[in-house]
N, C-alpha and C positions, 0 to 999 in steps of 0.2 A: 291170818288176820289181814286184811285189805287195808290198806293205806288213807290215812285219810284227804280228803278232797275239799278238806274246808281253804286250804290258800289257794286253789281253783276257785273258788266262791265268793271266797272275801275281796279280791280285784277286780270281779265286775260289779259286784255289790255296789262298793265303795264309788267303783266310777261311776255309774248310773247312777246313784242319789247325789251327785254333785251336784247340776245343776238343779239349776231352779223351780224347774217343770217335769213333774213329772206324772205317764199318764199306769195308771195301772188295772189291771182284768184277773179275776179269779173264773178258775174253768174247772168241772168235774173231769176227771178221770176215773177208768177202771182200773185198780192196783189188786192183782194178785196178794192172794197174804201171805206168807212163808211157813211152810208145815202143813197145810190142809188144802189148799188150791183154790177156797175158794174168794169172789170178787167182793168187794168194797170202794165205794167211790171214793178217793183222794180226790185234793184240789192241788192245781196247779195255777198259781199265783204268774205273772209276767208284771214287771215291772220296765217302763220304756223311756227311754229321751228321745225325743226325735224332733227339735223345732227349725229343723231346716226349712220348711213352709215358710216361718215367721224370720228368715233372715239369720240365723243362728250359723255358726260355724262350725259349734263343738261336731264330736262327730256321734250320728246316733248308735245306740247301745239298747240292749236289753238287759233285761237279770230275771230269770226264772229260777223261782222257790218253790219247792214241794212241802205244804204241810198236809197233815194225814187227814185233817180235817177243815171246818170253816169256822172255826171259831176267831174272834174279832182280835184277841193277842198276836196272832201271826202274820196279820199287818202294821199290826204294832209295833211287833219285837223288829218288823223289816225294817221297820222306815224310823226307827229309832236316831236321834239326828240328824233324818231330812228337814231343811227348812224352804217353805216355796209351796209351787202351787199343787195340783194333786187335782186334776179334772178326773171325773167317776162316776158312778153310778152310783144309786139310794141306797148300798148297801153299809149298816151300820158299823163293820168292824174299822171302819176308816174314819167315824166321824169324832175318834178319839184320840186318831194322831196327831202330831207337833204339824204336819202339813196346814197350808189352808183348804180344806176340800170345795171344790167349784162344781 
């Protein structure tokens, strides 16, 4: 049995949705499936801080999340107690989070 890697996950998690702004991109992937070989698109979510442009000093971070699919919970369950802004695109699973969407 593999170890698990969620206290790898949880510390940039946590530190990316600190500040205030944050931008975030959902991206298909090819994901093998296990047992048969064959492909399925997964999504790969990025989650970013980066307001050194605007004078910011934090330091920028990313957080990449794999969910299997696109469904609107998995930015949800992300950004669960992020508070701040949230620039995006039209895509609906965001327009339900605590964020402000821009």
């Amino acid at each position: 049995m593999l170890p698990s890697v969620s206290p790898l996950d949880e510390a940039p998690s946590r530190f990316v949705l600190t500040d205030g702004k944050l931008h975030a991109n959902d991206t298909p992937v090819p994901v093998q499936l296990p047992g048969n070989g064959k492909i399925k698109t997964g999504r790969l979510r990025t989650y970013v801080r980066d307001d050194r442009n605007a004078g910011s000093v934090m330091a920028p971070a990313v957080w990449f999340a794999y969910p299997p699919d696109r469904k609107g919970v998995h930015p949800q369950t992300h950004l669960t107690g992020f508070s701040g802004v949230l620039p995006a695109d039209a895509y609906a699973g965001f327009t339900s989070c605590t964020a402000r969407v821009i």
